[in-house]
N, C-alpha and C positions, 0 to 999 in steps of 0.2 A: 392571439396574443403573440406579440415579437418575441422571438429568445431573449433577448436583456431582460427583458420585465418579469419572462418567467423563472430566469434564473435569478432575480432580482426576491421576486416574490417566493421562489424556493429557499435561497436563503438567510430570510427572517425566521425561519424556523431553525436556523442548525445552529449548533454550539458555536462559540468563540474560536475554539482551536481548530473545528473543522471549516470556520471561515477563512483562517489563519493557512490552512493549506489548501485552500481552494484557489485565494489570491495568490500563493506561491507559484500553485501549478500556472495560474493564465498567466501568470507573467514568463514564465518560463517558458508557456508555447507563444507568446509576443515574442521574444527573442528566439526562436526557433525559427518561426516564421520570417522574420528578417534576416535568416545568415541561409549562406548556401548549404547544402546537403552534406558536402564533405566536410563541414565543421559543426554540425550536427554531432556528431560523436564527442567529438571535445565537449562541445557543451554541456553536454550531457553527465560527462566524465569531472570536468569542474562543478555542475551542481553535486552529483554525488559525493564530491569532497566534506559538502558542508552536510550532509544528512545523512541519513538510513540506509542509502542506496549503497554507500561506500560500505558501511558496517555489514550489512547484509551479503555484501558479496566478500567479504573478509570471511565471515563467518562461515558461510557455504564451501570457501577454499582451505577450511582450516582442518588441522590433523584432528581435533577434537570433533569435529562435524563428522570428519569420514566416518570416526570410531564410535561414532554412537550406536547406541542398542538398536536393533530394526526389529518391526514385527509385523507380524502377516495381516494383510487388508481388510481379510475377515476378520481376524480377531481385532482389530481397531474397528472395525463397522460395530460388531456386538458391544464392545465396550461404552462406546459411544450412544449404543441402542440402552443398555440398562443405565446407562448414567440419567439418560433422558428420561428415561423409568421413574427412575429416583426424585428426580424435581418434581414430575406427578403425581408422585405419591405425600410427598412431604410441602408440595405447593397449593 
C-alpha cells in the first residue's frame, strides 16, 4: 500500500478536528519544504502566532507558570497509580 492511500485509509477513521489539524500540519511542511532553512524559523514563528504554539510558550515564560506549586515525581507517579485504581474499581 502507497502512503497516500494509507494515510488516506487512516484517516476515514479520525474525528473532524483531528482531520482539521492534520491538513494544517501537511500544509505547513509543504511550505517548509519550499523555503530555505533560514526562514524555517520565521515560519514557524508566524504559524505560532495563529495557534497554541504562541499561547504555550507565553505560558511557559509567565510569572504564574514559574510560581506554580511543584511536586515530587513519586508522589505524582502514586497519585496517578491510585487515581487509575479508582476508575477500576468504580468502572
Amino acid at each position: 500500500m502507497k502512503l497516500a492511500e494509507r494515510i488516506y485509509e487512516l484517516s476515514k477513521e479520525l474525528p473532524e478536528p483531528t482531520l482539521v489539524g492534520l491538513l494544517d500540519y501537511a500544509e505547513f511542511l509543504q511550505q517548509r519544504k519550499s523555503q530555505p532553512v533560514e526562514q524555517t524559523a520565521e515560519l514557524v514563528s508566524t504559524d505560532a502566532q495563529r495557534g497554541s504554539v504562541k499561547r504555550t510558550l507565553a505560558l511557559l515564560s509567565s510569572p504564574r507558570f514559574a510560581q506554580r506549586p511543584k511536586a515530587d515525581g513519586a508522589e505524582v507517579a502514586q497519585r496517578i497509580v491510585t487515581l487509575r485504581g479508582d476508575w477500576d474499581v468504580h468502572g
